[in-house]
N, C-alpha and C positions, 0 to 999 in steps of 0.2 A: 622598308628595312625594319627588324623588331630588334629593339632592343629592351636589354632585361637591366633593374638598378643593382645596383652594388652588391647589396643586400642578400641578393640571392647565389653569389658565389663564394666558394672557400678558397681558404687560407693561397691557394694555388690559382686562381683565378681561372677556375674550371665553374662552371654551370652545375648546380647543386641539384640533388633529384626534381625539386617541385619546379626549378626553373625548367629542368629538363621536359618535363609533363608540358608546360607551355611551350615549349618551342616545337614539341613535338603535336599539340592541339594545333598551332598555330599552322605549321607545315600541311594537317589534313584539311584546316578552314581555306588555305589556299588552292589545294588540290579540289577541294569537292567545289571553288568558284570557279577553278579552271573546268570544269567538268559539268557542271550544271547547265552554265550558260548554251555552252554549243548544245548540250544534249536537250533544251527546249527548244532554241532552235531549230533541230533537225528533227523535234515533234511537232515542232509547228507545222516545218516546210512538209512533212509526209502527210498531216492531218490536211491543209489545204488543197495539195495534189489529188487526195482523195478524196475529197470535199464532195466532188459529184457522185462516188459511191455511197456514202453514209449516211443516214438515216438524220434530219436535220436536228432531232435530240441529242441524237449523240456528240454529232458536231459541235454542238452547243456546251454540250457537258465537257469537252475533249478544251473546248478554249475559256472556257469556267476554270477547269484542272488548269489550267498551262499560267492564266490570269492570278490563280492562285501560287504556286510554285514561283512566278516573278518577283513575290513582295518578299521569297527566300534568300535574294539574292541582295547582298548588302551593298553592292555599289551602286553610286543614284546611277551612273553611266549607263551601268548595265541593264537597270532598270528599264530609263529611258529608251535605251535602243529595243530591247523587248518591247515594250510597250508600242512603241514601231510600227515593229512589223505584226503586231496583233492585232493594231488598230485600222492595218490595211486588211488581214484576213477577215476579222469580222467584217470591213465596210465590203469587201467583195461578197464576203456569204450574203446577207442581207441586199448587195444590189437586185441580186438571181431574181429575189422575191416583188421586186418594185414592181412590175410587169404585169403582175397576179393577181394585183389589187381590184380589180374589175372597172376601176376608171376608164373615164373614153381616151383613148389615145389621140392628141392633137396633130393635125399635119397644117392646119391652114395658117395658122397666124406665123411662124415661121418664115412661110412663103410672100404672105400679103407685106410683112417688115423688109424684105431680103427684094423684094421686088420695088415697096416704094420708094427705096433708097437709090437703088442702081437700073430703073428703071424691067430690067431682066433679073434672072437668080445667077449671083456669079460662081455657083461651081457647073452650071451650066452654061457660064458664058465660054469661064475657061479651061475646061473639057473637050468642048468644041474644036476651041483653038491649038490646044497644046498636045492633046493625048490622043494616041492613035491605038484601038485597040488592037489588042494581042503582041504588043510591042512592048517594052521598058528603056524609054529615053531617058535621058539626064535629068529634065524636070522628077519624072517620077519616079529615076532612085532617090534624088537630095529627099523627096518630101516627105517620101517613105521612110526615110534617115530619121529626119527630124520626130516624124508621127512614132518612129518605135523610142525615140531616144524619150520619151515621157516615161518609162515605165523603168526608168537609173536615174532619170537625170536628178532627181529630190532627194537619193539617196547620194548621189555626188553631196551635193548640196547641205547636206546632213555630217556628211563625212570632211569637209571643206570651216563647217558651225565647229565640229568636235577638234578639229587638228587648230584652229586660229582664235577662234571665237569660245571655247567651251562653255562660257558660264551663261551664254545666250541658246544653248543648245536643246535646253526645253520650253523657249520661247519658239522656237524655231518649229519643233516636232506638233506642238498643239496648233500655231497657225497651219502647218500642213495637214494637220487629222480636223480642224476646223472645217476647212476646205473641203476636204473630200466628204462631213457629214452634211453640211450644208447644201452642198449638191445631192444627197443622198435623202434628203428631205422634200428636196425639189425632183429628185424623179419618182417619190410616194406620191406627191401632191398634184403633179403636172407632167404624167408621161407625156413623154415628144415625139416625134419619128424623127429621123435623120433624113438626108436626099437620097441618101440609095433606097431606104427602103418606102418612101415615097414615090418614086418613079419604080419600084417595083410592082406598088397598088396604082398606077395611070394617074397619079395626082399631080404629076409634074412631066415634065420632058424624061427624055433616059438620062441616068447617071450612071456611071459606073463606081464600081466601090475598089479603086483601083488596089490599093495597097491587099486585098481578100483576093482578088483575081490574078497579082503579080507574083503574091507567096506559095500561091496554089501549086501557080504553074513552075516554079523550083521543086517545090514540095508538094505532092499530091495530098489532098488532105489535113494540111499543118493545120489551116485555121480550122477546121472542122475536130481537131483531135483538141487544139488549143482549150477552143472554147466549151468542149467537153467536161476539161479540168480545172478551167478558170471559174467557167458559167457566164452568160452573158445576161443583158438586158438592152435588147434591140429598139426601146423607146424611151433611154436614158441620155437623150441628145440634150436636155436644157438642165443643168447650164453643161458646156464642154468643161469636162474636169481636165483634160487634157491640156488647157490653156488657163484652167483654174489653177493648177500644184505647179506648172510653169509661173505663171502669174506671183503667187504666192511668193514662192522663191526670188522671183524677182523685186517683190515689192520688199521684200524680207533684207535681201544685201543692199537697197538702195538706201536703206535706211545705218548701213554700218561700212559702205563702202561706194561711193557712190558710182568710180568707174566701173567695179566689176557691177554692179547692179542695171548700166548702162548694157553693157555686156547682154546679160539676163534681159533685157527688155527688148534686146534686138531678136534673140531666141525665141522670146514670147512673141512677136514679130510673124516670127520664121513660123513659131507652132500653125499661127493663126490660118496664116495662107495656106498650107499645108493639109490642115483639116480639111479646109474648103474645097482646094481642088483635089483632094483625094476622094471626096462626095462623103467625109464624115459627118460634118458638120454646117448647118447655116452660120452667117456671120451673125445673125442676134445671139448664136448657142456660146457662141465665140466672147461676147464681148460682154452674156451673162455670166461666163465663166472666168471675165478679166475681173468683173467686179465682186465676184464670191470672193477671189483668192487674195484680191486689196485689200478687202473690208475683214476674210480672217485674218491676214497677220496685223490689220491695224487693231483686230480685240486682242489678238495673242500681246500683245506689247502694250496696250493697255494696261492690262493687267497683269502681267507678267514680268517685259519688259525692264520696269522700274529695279524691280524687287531684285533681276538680275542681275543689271547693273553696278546695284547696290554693294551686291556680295561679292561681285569681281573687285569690286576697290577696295574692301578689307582686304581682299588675299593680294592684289598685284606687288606687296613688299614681301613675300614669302615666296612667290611664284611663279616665273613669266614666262611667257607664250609668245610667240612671233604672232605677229600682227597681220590682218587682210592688206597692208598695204602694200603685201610681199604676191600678192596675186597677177 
């Protein structure tokens, strides 16, 4: 709400020309935020979709312009959430590229881990057991539930920090883009295979890539049109990011809430086996993916953390928020 001093009205308590010029700036600065924001948004969302069309300079240039035009926007809020979701476009443009490096692509140590522990590989144990091909049982809608629910669930999560939590809200967003660069480092440095595509090269028994072969078969082509416009990287299995930005989140509310965090760790749980027997992931991709996503929200709060803290207790006599313990 603006308000103008005294000073600036006549005798009548009517708003005098130059107050009038303010209230009338004031109304366009609200307008052109209401306006800006969606509208890099919906340059983001189009410039990513098209990501596989464009020339990887321009794409580059296109999230330069967008990186620029964010620091337009005068609310930290708005900021942060931008920052977001650009920090997931670029870690997707750049995964494409990890592949390309000409490094050797590992399959074995994967297997030699995942074997000396359970004596077999368990998404070949439980494969065997559970999944019948060309079928969709219950195990492999829940898992399939779980394995898509990665790709909202941080933004739940994000939106959960900003409604209860807000002034840990950019502690929150850097442990989850920690996360994903961290593993994005580790697939420059150390492409993996996954099991499907290791039993597509004879290097292991068959696996099936269930969740790729169950969307198919609803949708002819979904994953093939998908991953057109995402891009993928078929040797970006260490560490699982899928259990890393799960993880993260989890270690993130356990640290400010501790049943819902309990919660989140049963998820992180559920991601785990889910990977596994849908033949995404080994369990060493799994549990190098638990400890990226602990170890970024414990730098994120390190560093961060404090300083957040801090500022939420000057403002909680001006300000207050319903609390996580209402979760």
């Amino acid at each position: 709400m603006i308000t103008y001093p005294n000073k600036v009205r006549n005798a009548n308590g009517e708003l005098s020309a130059p107050a009038a010029s303010v209230a009338l700036a004031a109304a366009i600065e609200r307008l052109r935020r209401l306006v800006m924001l969606p509208s890099l948004y919906l340059f983001l969302a189009v410039a990513t979709v098209m990501r596989a069309e464009i020339p990887p300079v321009i794409f580059l240039a296109l999230v330069l312009g967008a990186i620029a035009a964010l620091w337009r926007v005068p609310t930290s809020d708005y900021r942060l959430g931008l920052l977001y979701v650009l920090g997931f476009s670029v870690f997707g443009a750049l995964r494409v590229f990890a592949d390309e490096t000409g490094r050797a692509v590992s399959y074995d140590y994967p297997v030699t881990f995942d074997t000396a522990l359970f004596g077999t590989l368990p998404t070949t144990w439980l494969q065997d057991r559970f999944y019948v091909p060309g079928q969709i049982g219950v195990l492999d809608s829940a898992t399939m539930l779980v394995y898509a629910s990665y790709f909202k669930g941080h933004y739940v999560g994000a939106l959960l920090i900003w409604i209860f939590k807000r002034e840990l809200l950019k502690t929150y967003i850097v442990g989850i883009l920690a996360t994903l660069y961290l593993g994005l480092i580790c697939y420059y440095v150390l492409p993996t295979s996954p099991p499907w595509l290791a039993s597509e090269t004879g290097r292991i028994p068959e696996v099936f890539r269930i969740f790729h072969l169950a969307t198919n078969e609803v949708w002819s082509g979904a994953m093939e049109n998908g991953t057109h416009i995402a891009g993928t990287n078929d040797v970006g299995a260490m560490p699982s990011l899928h259990t890393g930005l799960t993880a993260a989140m989890a270690a993130f509310f356990w640290r400010i809430n501790r049943p819902f965090g309990g919660i989140c760790s049963l998820y992180v749980a559920l991601m785990g086996f889910s990977l596994i027997y849908l033949g995404e992931h080994y369990l060493v991709d799994v549990l190098a993916g638990l400890v990226v996503g602990i170890a970024a929200v414990h730098l994120s709060f390190h560093f961060l953390g404090e300083t957040s803290e801090i500022r939420s207790q000057t403002s909680q006599n001006s300000q207050q928020r319903p609390t996580l313990e209402g979760i």
